[in-house]
N, C-alpha and C positions, 0 to 999 in steps of 0.2 A: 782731423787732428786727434779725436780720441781711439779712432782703429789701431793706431801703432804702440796704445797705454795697455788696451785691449788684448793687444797681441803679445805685447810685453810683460803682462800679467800671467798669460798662459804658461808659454815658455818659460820664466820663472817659477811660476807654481809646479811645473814638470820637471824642470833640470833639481829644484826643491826636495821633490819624493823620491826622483831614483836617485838620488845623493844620499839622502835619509837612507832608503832601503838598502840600498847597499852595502851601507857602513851597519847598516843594525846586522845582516849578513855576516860580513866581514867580521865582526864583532862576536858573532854566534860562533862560528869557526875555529877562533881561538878560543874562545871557553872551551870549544869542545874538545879541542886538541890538551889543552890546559889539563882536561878535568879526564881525557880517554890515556893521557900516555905517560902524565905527571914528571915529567921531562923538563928543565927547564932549556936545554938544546931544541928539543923538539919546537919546544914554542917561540924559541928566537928565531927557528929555522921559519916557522909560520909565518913573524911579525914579516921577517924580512923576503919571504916569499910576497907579500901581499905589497909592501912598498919597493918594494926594486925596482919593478917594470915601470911603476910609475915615474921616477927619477929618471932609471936610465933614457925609457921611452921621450919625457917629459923635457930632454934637451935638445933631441932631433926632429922629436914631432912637428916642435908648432912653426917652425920652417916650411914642412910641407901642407901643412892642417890649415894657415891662413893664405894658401893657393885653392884649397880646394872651398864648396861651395860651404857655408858654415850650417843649413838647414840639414845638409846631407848626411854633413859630420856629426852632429849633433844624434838624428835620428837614429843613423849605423850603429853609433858608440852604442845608445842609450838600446836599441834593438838586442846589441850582445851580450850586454850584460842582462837583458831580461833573461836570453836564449839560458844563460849560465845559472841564473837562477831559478829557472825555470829545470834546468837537466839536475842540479841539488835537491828542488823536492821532490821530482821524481824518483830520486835514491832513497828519503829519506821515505816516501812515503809507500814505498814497493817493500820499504824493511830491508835494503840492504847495507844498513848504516844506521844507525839511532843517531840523533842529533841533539 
């Protein structure tokens, strides 16, 4: 009975941090735009770059997403978005971009 408290603690504590990390991210992003181009176009354009997919995605998606297996979904999503943050510090940290 406690394996599934166990496993539910994991999986919350991980969907938790790439939740966090992402929006700390996301978050960095528009400062940066904010603070490199002093736009305020620019930075609507940002906001609404970063939530669009979400809405648009976020009405057709989960039609298909509760056919498909939910550990797989979960894993891929949270995979891609490492993959993406992962190719960001590599920009930032090779120097072709300050952040």
């Amino acid at each position: 009975m406690n394996h599934w408290k166990s496993t539910l603690a994991v999986i919350g504590i991980g969907q938790l941090i790439s939740i966090l990390t992402s929006t700390i991210v996301g978050f960095s992003i528009i400062f940066w735009i904010s603070n490199e181009f002093k736009s305020p176009t620019a930075l609507s354009l940002a906001i609404l770059a970063g939530f669009l997919p979400q809405f648009v995605l976020g009405l057709f998606a989960g039609v298909y997403v509760d056919r498909w297996n939910r550990k797989k979904t979960m894993f891929y999503s949270d995979l891609f978005i490492a993959f993406c943050t992962l190719c960001l510090f590599i920009v930032i940290t090779k120097g072709y971009k300050d952040l």
